[in-house]
Structures are given as structure tokens and as C-alpha cells.
N, C-alpha and C positions, 0 to 999 in steps of 0.2 A: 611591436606596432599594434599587435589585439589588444593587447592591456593598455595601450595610450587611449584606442579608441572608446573601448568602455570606462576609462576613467573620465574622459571627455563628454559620453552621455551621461554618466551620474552626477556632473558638475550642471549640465543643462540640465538634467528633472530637478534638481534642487534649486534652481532657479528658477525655474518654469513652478516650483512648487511652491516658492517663496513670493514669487512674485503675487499670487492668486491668495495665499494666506494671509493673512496680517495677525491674527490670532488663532490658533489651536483649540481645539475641545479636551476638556479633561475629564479624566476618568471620575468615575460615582460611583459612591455606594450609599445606599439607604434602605429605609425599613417597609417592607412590603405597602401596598397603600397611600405610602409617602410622596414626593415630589420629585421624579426623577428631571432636568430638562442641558441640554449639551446644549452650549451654545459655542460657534465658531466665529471667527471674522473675516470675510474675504475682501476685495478689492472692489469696485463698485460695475467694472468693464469685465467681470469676469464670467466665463460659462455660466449655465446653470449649476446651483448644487444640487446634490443628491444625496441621501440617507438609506444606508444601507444596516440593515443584521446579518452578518456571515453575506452568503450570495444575495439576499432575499432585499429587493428594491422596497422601501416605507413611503408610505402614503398617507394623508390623512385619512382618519378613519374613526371608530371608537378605541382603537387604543393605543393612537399617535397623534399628535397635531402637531403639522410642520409652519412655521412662519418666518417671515424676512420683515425688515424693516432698518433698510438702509445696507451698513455694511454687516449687520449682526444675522445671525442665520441661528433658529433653533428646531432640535428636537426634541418634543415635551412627551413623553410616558405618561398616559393621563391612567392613573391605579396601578400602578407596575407590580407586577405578580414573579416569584423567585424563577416561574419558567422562562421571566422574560433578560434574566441575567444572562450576559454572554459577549462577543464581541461585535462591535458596531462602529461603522464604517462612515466618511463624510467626503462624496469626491467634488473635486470640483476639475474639471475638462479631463484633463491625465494624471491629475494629482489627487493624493487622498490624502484623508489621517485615520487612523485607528485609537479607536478608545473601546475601554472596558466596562460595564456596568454589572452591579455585585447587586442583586437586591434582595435582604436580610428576611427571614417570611419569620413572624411571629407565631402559625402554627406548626408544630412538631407532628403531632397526627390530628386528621380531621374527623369530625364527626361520622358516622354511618347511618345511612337510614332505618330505620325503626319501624318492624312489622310484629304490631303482639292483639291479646285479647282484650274486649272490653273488661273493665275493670281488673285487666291486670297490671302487670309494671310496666313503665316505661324509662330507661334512664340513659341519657343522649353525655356522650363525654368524650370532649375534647383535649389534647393538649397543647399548651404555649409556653412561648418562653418563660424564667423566670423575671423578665425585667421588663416585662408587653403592658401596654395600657391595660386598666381596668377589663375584662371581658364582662359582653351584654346580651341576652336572650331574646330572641325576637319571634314573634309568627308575623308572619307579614308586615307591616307595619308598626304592629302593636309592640311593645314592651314588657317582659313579663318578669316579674317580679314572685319573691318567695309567699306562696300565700296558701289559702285551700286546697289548690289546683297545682302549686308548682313549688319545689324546694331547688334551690339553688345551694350548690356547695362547693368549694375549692381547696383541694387538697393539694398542697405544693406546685407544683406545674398542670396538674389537672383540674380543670371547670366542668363540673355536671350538674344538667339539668335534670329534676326528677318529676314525672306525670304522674300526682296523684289519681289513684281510681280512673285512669284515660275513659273516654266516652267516644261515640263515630265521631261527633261533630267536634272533636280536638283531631282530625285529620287534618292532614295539609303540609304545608313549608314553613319550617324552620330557618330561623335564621342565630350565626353566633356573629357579634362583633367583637375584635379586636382593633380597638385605633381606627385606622379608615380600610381597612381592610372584613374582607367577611367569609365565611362557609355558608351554603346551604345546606341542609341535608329536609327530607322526607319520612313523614310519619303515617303510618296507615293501620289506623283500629280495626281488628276485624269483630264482626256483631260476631257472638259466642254461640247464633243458630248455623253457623258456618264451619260447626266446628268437625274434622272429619267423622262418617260414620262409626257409632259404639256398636261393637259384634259381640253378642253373649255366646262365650262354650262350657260345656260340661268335659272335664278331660282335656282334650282333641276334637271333640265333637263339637259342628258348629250345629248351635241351637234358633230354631227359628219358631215363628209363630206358625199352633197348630192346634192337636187335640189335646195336647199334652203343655204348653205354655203359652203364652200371652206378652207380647212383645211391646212396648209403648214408651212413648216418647211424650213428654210436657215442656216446654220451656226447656232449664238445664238440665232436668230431672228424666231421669231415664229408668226403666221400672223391666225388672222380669218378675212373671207371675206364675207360680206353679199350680195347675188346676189339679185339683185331688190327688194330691203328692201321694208316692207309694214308698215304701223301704228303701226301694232299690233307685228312687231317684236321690238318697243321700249321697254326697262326695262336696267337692270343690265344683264351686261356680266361676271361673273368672268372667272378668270384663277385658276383650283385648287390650292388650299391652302395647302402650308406644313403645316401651324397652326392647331392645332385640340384643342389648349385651349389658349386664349390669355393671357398674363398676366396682374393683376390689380395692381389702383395704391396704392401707398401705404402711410399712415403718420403713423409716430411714433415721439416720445419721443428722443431727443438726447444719443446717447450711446445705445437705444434696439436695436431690434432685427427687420432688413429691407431683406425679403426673396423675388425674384421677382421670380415667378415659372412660366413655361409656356409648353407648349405641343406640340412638330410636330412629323410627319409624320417620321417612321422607316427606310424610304429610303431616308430622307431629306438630302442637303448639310449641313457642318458646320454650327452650330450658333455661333452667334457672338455680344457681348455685347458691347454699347457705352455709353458714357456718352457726349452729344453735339457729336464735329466732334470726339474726341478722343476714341480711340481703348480700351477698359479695357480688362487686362488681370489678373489672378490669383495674386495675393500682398499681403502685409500688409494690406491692404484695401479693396481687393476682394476676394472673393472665388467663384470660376466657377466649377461649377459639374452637371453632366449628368448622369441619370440612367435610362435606355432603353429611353422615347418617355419623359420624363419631364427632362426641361432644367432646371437650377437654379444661378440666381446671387444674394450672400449674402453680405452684405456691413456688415463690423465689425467695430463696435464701430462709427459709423456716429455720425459727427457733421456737424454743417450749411454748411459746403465747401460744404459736399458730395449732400444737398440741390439742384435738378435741371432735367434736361427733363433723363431718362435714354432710350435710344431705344437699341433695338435688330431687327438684319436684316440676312434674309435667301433669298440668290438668290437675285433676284429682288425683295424680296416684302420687306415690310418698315412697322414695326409696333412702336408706343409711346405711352411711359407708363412716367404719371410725378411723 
């Protein structure tokens, strides 16, 4: 008798659910930025519809418009982003239908925002699929292209932009486009009078200005002065060190595993990886990562090329590691 009775309501909601539908929404998949929009068909005497995600009632807004027009019912995704992939619901009185939307994101990783010194580097890199529209660089509005100021380059799925000689007034937002899709990221010069305090020591000893030295500061230029030096003020002078752990060097086996780790100072400038004169940045071949005070460049899958001096340089000071 149970099983008559609920075979009896499954035959009514399929009725009651037929009744109200005349056509179904189908499932979608598209490429981030694209065109997402479900359209159903209900009966013209029927409930309200409604647009659901998971629990979550849609409304129009900026990143829905709902419309009717006669028996046709849509939901339009106006910029659909891969967060907005998942399941999506369309009821009408006690009846629903369920559909899926898959939406494809042309970046693989986004850019990061960019904090370095006037006139040092800057280089913003993104990656995309191999088969994504053309990618395009933006500040604001504007368009920027490979010139004095900016080199554009694309290595396999990676697009980098590069900030010759950055200046303050190259601060601001960034823009990348792909397709109809975009990233922001933020850039921010710091003037190089900003740069943390230089502390002169002899030894261990911190050296200040007195009867015995002359401390001074111009512009980048930083000066200690020894008045009437004596014998005994011979030795080593440093200039505090960002480094608090150098990096060592390293051999391995072609194809292991080549980690250069090192350690500066929490208020230090950018670091910065080379290989000879040449710049390394994050690739197929590098991985650059930072996590509070240890810096790290991991070489993937090295062979004999990658073989030779590697240095990293913060401010003025110059360390090598072979």
C-alpha cells in the first residue's frame, strides 16, 4: 500500500512538473568572460519562476539579469568567472529542473602585485592557457605596448610584462586582458629616499657620529668619514647587511632537485635572482618564492645549460653562489 502511495505521488509531481515546463534548461559550458544565459519554457498560467545556485535565491544585479518574455524565462551570467561554475536550479511552484554550468577560466595563475624601487625592476607575469585570445596590458584605460618604458614578452603559456627603469608616477593598476575577461593587479614605486636605515660598524661595534667619525647621507650616497684615523682604527668596515643567512652552493645530479635558499632582513629591498648578467624570473625553469625572511630559487629539472655562477643582489650589495 506504501509503495502504491508513493508511486502515486511521483506520477502527480511529474505531472504537476510537466504541466508547468514546456521546455527545460541545458547545461553550459563556456570560456570565462563568454556568454553564459539558460533559457527555460514554462506555461503562461504558471507560478512565478525563480533562479537559484545551490540554496542561494538570483536576482538581478551586476552579475545576473533575469528576464521573461512570454513563455521563454532566462538566466544571463553577464562576465561569468570559473567561481561562478556549479549547480543551478530553476523552480517553478513545486517543480524544478537542475542544470550545470562549467566555466572554462583562460588564467592558470594571476598576476601579483608589485612593490620594488625607483629605477629598479619590475616584471608582472601571468599565466594562460595555451589556446586563449591574444593577451593585452593595460593601466587604466590606456594600452601599453613594447617601447622605452615597457617590453612585453610571451614565453609558452606565460605573458610578462616588463617596467623599464619604473618611476613613482608608473604607480597604480594594472590591467591584463584575455578575451573578455581580465586580472588586476597593483603596482607601487617606492622613492629610494625611503629606503631603510644604513648602520655603519667596525667589527660588532655600532659606529656613530662623534669625535672620531662623521656620519652623512646625500641623496643615494652614503659617506663615513674617519677624522684623523689612527693605526688602530685599521680593520673591516661593514655597511649593515640585509643578509642574515647566505646561500650555499650547490651540486647535484642532472634532473634533482637544485633549492638556493637564503635569508634577509624583513625591511629589506626586493631580491633578485641572476644567472651571469641575465635577470631570472619565475618559468618553466625557475620558481621564485618568498616566505617571510627566506628567499628561494628552485631550478626544475636542470640540465648542463642551467650549469654556472647563479648571484642574487639586494640594493648595492652583491652576493655569489656557483
Amino acid at each position: 500500500m506504501k509503495k502504491l502511495f508513493s508511486l502515486t505521488l511521483l506520477l502527480l509531481w511529474e505531472r504537476l512538473s510537466q504541466r508547468y515546463f514546456l521546455k527545460d534548461p541545458s547545461n553550459i559550458e563556456c570560456y570565462e568572460g563568454g556568454e553564459a544565459i539558460f533559457i527555460c519554457e514554462v506555461r503562461f498560467n504558471s507560478p512565478p519562476v525563480k533562479w537559484k545556485k545551490g540554496n542561494n535565491d538570483l536576482i538581478g544585479n551586476d552579475n545576473y539579469e533575469i528576464s521573461s518574455k512570454g513563455e521563454e524565462q532566462q538566466l544571463k551570467l553577464k562576465r561569468p568567472k570559473p567561481d561562478d561554475s556549479g549547480e543551478y536550479f530553476v523552480h517553478v511552484g513545486e517543480s524544478f529542473r537542475k542544470v550545470q554550468l562549467n566555466i572554462i577560466g583562460y588564467f592558470l595563475k594571476d598576476p601579483s602585485n608589485i612593490e620594488c624601487y625607483e629605477g629598479g625592476e619590475a616584471i608582472i607575469i601571468c599565466e594562460v592557457r595555451s589556446n586563449s585570445p591574444p593577451v593585452k596590458w593595460k593601466k587604466g584605460n590606456k594600452d601599453l605596448a613594447g617601447n622605452d618604458n615597457y617590453e612585453i614578452s610571451v614565453l609558452v603559456k606565460n605573458s610578462n610584462l616588463k617596467l623599464k627603469r619604473p618611476k613613482p608616477d608608473d604607480s597604480g593598476e594594472y590591467f591584463v586582458h584575455v578575451g573578455e575577461s581580465f586580472r588586476k593587479w597593483q603596482l607601487n614605486i617606492i622613492v629610494r629616499s625611503n629606503s631603510p636605515p644604513v648602520k655603519w660598524k667596525k667589527g660588532n661595534k655600532d659606529l656613530a657620529g662623534n669625535d672620531n667619525y662623521e656620519i652623512s647621507s646625500n641623496g643615494e650616497e652614503q659617506q663615513l668619514k674617519l677624522k684623523r684615523p689612527k693605526p688602530d682604527d685599521s680593520g673591516e668596515i661593514f655597511r649593515t647587511r640585509y643578509f642574515l643567512k647566505d646561500p650555499s652552493n650547490i651540486e647535484c645530479y642532472e634532473g634533482g632537485e637544485a633549492i638556493f635558499i637564503c635569508e634577509v632582513r624583513s625591511n629589506s629591498p626586493p631580491v633578485k635572482w641572476k644567472k651571469g648578467n641575465n635577470d631570472l624570473a619565475g618559468n618553466d625553469n625557475y620558481e621564485i618564492s618568498s616566505s617571510g625572511e627566506e628567499q628561494q630559487l628552485k631550478l626544475k629539472g636542470q640540465n648542463q645549460r642551467t650549469v654556472g655562477n647563479i648571484s642574487y643582489t639586494l640594493e648595492n650589495l652583491f652576493e655569489k653562489c656557483s
